[in-house]
Structure formats: C-alpha cells, structure tokens
Backbone as CSV, one residue per row, in Angstrom:
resi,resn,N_x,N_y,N_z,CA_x,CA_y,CA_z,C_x,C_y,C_z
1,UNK,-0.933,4.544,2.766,-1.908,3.797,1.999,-1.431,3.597,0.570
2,UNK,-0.765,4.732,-0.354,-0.706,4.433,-1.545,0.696,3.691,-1.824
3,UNK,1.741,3.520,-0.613,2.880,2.665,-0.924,2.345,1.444,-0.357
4,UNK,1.523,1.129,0.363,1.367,-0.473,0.311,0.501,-1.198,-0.797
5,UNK,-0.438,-0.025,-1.290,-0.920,-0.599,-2.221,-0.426,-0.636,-3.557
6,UNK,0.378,0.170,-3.772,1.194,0.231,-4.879,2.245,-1.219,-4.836
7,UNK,2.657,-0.987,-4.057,3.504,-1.665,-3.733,3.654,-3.095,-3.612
8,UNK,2.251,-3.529,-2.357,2.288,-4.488,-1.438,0.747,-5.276,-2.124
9,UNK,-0.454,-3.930,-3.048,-1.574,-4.584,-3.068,-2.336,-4.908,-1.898
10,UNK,-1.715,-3.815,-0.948,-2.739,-4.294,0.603,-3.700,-2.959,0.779
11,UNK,-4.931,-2.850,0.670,-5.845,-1.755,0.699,-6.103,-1.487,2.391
12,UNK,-5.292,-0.965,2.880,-5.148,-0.626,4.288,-5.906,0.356,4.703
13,UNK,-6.372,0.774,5.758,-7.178,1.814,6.428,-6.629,2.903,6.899
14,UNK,-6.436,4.379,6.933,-5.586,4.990,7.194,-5.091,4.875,9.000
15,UNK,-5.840,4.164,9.789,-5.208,3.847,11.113,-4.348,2.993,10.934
16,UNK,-4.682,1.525,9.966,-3.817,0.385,10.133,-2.784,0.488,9.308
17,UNK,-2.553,1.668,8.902,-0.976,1.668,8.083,-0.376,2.819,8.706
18,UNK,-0.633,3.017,9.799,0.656,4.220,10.472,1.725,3.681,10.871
19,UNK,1.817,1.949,10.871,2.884,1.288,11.158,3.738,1.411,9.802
20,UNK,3.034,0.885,9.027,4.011,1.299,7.900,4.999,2.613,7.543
21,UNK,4.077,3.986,7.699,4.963,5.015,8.116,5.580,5.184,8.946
22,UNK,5.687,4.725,10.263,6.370,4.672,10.844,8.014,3.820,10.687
23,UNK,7.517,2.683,9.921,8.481,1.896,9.695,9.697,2.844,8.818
24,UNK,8.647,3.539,7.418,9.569,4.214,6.713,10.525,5.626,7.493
25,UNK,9.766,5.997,8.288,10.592,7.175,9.118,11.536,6.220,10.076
26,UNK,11.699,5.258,10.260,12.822,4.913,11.154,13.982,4.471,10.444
27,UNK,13.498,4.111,8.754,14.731,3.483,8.031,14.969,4.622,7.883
28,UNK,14.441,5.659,7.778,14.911,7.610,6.896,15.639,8.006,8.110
29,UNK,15.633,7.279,9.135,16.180,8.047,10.594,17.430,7.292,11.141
30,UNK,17.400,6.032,10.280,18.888,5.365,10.871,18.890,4.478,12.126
31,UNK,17.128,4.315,12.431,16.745,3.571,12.975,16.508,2.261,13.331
32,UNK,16.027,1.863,11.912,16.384,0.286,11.479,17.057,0.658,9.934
33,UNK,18.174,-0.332,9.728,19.219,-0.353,9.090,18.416,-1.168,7.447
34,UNK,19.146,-0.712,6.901,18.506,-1.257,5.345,18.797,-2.979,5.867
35,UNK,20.016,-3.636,5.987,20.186,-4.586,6.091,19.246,-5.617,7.022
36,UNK,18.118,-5.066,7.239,17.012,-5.436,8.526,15.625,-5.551,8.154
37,UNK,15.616,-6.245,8.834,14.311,-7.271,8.038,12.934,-6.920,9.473
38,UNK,12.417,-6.675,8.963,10.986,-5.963,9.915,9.801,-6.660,9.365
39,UNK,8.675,-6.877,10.358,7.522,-7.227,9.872,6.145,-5.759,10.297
40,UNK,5.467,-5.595,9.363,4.538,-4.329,9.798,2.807,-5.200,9.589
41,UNK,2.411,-4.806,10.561,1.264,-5.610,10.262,-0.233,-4.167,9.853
42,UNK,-0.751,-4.874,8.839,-2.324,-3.333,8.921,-3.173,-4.085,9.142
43,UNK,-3.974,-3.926,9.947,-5.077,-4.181,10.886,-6.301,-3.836,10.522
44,UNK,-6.905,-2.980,9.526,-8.146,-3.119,8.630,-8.002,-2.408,7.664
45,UNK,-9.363,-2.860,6.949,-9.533,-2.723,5.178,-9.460,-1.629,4.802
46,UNK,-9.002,-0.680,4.213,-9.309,0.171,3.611,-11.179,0.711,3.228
47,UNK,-11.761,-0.878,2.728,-12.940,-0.224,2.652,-13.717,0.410,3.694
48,UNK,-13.180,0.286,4.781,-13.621,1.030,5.551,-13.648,2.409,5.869
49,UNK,-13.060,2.952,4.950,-12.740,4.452,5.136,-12.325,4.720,3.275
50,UNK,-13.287,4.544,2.289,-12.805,4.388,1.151,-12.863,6.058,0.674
51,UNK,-13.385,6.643,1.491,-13.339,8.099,0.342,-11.819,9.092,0.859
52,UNK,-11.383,8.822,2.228,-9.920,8.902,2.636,-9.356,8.239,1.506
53,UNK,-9.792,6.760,1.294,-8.444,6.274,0.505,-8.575,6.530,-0.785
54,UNK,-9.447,7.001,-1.135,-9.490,7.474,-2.633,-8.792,9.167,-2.716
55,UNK,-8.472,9.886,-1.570,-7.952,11.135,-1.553,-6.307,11.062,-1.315
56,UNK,-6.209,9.478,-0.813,-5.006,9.118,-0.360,-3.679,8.736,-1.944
57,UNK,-4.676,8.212,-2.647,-3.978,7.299,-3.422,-4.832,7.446,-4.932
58,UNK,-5.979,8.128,-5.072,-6.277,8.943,-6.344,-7.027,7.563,-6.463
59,UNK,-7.695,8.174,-7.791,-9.067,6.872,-8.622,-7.876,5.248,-8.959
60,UNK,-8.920,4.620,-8.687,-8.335,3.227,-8.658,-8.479,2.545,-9.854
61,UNK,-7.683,1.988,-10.342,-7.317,1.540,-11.789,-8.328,0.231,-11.944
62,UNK,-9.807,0.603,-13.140,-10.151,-1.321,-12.946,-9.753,-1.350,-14.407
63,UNK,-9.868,-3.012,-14.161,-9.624,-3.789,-14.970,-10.602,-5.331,-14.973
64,UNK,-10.586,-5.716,-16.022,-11.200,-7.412,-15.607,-10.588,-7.756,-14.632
65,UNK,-10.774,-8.992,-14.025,-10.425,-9.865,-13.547,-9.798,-11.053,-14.503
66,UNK,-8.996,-10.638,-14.526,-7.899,-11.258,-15.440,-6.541,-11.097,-16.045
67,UNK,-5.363,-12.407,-15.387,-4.197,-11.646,-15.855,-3.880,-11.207,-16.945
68,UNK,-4.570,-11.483,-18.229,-4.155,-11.077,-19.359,-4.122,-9.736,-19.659
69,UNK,-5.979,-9.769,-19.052,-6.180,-7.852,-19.222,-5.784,-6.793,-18.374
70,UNK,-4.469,-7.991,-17.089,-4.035,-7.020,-16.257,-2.428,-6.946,-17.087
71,UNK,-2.162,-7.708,-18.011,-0.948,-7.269,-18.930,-1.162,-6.480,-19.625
72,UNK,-2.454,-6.822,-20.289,-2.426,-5.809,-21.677,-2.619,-4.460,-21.018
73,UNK,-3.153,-4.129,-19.813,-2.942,-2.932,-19.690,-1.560,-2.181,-19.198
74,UNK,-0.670,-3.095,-19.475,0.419,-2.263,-19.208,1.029,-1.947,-17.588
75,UNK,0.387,-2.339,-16.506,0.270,-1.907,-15.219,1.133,-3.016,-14.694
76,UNK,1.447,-3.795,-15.659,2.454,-4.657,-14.267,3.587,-5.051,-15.469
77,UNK,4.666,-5.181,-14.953,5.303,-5.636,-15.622,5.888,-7.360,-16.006
C-alpha cells in the first residue's frame, strides 16, 4: 500500500495490492528481470479498509487542492 501510493498515488486495498508485492518479490528473486516490463493491476480502493491503510502507510499528508500548495509544501518535486 505505501509504495504504490507513494509512488504510483494509487490508494489500494490491502487485498488488491498483493500483486504488487508479489511483483516486487519476483524482481528480488530473479524472477522477472529489471529489463521487463510487467503490468500489476489493484482491484479496490483503499477506502475500503482505511484504518489498515492508515497503519499501513501512517497519517496522510493534506493539502488544498491545488498545485501550488502542493509545491509550496515541498512534497513533490
């Protein structure tokens, strides 16, 4: 949960992102090759299970709705 959302911005459900871990244990395993291009799909919202994902990935950063005040805070580059 907290590398796709970090990452990807996808608020996944902790069922619909076991593909994703999985994905990462097969590149850590020599399974699929860095040079390899994979698609992982997550299959529901996170809000569906939000107090998991708040234990998953810690308090969630707000901000406006807005790119400016998503610069000025420093959070994206």
């Amino acid at each position: 949960m907290r590398l796709l959302g970090r990452s990807e911005g996808v608020f996944g459900e902790p069922a619909g992102v076991t593909a994703t871990a999985g994905v990462k244990r097969a590149v850590k395993e020599g399974v699929i090759r860095s040079d390899e291009t994979v698609t992982v799909i997550s299959t529901g919202s996170g809000l569906k299970d939000v107090n998991n994902a708040l234990k998953a990935a810690g308090e969630p950063f707000l901000c406006e709705p807005d790119l400016a005040a998503l610069e000025a805070s420093g959070r994206i580059k």
